[in-house]
N, C-alpha and C positions, 0 to 999 in steps of 0.2 A: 286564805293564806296567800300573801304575798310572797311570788318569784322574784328574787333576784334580779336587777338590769342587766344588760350585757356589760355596762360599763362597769358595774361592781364584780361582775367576776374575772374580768379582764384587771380591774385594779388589783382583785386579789390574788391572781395569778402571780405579776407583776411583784406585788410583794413578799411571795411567798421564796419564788425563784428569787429573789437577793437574800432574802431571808436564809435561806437554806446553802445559799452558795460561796460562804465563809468554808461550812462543815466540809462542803464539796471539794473545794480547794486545799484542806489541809488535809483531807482523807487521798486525794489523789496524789500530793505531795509525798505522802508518806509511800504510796506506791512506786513512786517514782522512786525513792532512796530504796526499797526492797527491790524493785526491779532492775537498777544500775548496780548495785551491790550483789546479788544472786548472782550476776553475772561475773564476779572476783573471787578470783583465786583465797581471799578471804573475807566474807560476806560481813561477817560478826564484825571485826574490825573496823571494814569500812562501814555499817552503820553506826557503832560507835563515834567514828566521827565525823560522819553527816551530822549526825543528829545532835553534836556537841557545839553545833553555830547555831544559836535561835532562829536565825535569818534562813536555815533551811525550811524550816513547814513553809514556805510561803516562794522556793527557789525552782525554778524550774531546773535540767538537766545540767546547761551549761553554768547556772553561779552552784550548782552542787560539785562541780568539776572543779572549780574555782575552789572551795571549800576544801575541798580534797588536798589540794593543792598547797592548801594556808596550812593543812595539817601533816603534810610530807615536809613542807619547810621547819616549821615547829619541832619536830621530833629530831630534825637532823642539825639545827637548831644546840638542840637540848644535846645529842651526841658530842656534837663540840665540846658544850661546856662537862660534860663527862669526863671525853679523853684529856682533854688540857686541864682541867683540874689533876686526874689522876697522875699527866706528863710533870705538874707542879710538884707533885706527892714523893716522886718517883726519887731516890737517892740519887745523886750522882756518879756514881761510882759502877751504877747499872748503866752503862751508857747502850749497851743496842737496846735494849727497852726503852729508854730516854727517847733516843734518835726515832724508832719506831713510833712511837705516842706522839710526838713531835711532830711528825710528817703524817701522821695519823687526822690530829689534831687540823692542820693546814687543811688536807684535803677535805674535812666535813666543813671547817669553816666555806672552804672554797664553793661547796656543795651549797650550802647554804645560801648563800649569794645569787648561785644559778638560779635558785629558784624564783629570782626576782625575773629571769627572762624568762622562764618557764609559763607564770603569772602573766608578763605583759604580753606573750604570742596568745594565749588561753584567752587571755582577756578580749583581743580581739580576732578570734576564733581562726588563729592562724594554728589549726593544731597539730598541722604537718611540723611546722617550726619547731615547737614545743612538745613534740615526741620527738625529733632530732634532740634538741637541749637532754633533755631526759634520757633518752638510751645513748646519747653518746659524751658525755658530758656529766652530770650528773650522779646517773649510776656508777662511773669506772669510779668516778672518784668516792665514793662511798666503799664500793669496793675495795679498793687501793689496801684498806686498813687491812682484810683481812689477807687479803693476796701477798701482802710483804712479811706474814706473820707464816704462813700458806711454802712460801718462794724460800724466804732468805734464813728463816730461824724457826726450824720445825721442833728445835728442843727447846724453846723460849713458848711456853704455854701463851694464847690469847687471852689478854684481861676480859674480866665480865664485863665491863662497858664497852671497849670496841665489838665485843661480841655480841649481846645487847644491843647497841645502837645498832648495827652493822643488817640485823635480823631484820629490827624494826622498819630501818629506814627502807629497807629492801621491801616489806612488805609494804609501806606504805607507797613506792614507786611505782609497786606495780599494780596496787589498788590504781592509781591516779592512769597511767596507761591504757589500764582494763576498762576503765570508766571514758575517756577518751575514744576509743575506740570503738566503745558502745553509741556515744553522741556522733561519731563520723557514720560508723556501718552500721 
């Protein structure tokens, strides 16, 4: 019975270890998105959408941050086109509802936008910058909708989409924070 050379088991080593280190990569991937997420105040959520970028099996912490990031823009995004649809809806004759959805409207669009500075300090891992952007800048104005509903017109019910978005985007701010903070500490 013929032994094997060193060089053949050294080849097969060699082969084996690339072989196996696709599964490796995407199994540890995936721990990564459990393990930055476990650490949020909503886990489920935030894997939801990690996991909704293909480009995540294969992202390390900071493009999963990024990710994060692309889907806090999207949902507030999406709130825009809620309340200004709804501000279209609205009769005129409603005018502090009007006015409120209106100014509603403005600030998620505003909100929105931020997130393009958000994205470019993350991007290049300024994420002092981009937690500034974010708690100060960002969140009030998401807030704004319900705090003027909150403040000025306690008998004027909140519509389900300011209320809705207002939840969402909140959850998804501070997914994106928690996940930040995790990559810095």
């Amino acid at each position: 019975m013929a032994f094997p050379s060193l060089s053949h088991i050294l080849t097969l080593s060699i082969f084996i270890t690339f072989l196996l280190k696709p599964f490796h990569l995407v199994k540890s991937n995936e721990e990564v998105i459990t393990k930055l997420c476990s650490k949020t105040e909503e886990p489920v959520i935030c894997r939801d959408c990690l996991n909704s970028e293909p480009s995540s099996k294969k992202a390390d912490s900071h493009a999963l941050l990024i990710i994060a990031i692309n889907c806090a823009q999207r949902d507030t995004s999406s709130m825009y086109t809620d309340v200004f649809k709804l501000y279209n809806e609205t009769p005129e004759d409603n005018t502090q509802l009007k006015d409120f959805l209106n100014e509603c409207s403005w600030r998620s669009m505003d909100a929105t936008q931020l997130f393009d500075a958000v994205l470019r300090y993350a991007t290049a891992s300024d994420y002092d910058s981009a937690n500034i952007v974010m708690t100060d800048n960002v969140v009030p104005q998401v807030n704004f909708c319900l705090k003027q509903f909150d403040d000025q017109a306690q008998s004027l019910p909140v519509p389900e989409q300011v209320l809705a978005g207002s939840i969402a985007v909140n959850q998804d701010c501070k997914i994106v924070l928690q996940i930040m903070n995790n990559i810095v500490g």
